[in-house]
N, C-alpha and C positions, 0 to 999 in steps of 0.2 A: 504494500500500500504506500508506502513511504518513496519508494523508487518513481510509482508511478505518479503522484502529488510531484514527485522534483523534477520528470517529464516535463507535467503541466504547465508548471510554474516558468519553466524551461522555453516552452515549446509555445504553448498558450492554445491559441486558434489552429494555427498549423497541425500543432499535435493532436488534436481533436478530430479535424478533417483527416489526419492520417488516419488514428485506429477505426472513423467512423467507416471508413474507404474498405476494410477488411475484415472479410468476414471472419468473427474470432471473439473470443467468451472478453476481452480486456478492455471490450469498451463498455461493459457494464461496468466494471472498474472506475473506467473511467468519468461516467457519468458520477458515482459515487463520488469519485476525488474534486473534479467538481463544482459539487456541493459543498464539501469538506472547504477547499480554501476559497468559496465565496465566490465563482468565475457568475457574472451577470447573465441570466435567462438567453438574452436574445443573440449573447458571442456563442453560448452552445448550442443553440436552437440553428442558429444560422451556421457556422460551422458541420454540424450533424446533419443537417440537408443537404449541404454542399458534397459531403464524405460518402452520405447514404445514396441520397437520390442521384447529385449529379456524376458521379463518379461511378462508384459501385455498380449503378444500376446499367451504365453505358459499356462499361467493360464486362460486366457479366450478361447482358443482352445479345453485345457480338460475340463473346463466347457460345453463346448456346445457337446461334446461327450457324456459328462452324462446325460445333459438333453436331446437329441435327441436321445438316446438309444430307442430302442421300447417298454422297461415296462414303463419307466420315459414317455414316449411322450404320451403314449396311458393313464395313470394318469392324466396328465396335461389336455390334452383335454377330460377325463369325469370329469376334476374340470370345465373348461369354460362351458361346456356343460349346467354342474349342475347351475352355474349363472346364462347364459342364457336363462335359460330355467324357473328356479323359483329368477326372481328377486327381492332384497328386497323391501317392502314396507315400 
């Protein structure tokens, strides 16, 4: 807790947008932290959308484009196929 409060303190806005940007258990953390040293409503409201929605949401979009394309999709599942089919011993 201590590390990530001296992040914050650190980092401020930026580091807010970074951990919001990735998906990962540290930005509940970080919402905690915070609260803890007093950061004002609308630097992490605004921050957190910028992390969440306009980031996140843009690179994990084109991600799923690529992998659900029909050469990528139709790879993918004769990879699970091939596991399931010949699982290791």
């Amino acid at each position: 807790m201590n590390r990530m409060i001296q992040f914050l303190k650190i980092y401020g806005f930026y580091g807010v947008i970074l951990l919001a940007s990735v998906p990962n258990l540290a930005f509940d953390l970080c919402g905690i932290c915070c609260g803890q040293f007093l950061m004002p409503f609308h630097t992490f409201f605004i921050a957190t959308f910028i992390g969440k929605v306009i980031i996140r949401n843009s690179y994990q979009s084109l991600l799923y484009v690529i992998i659900f394309n029909e050469i990528y999709l139709e790879k993918i599942l004769n990879i699970f196929i091939i596991i399931l089919i010949f699982p290791k011993k």
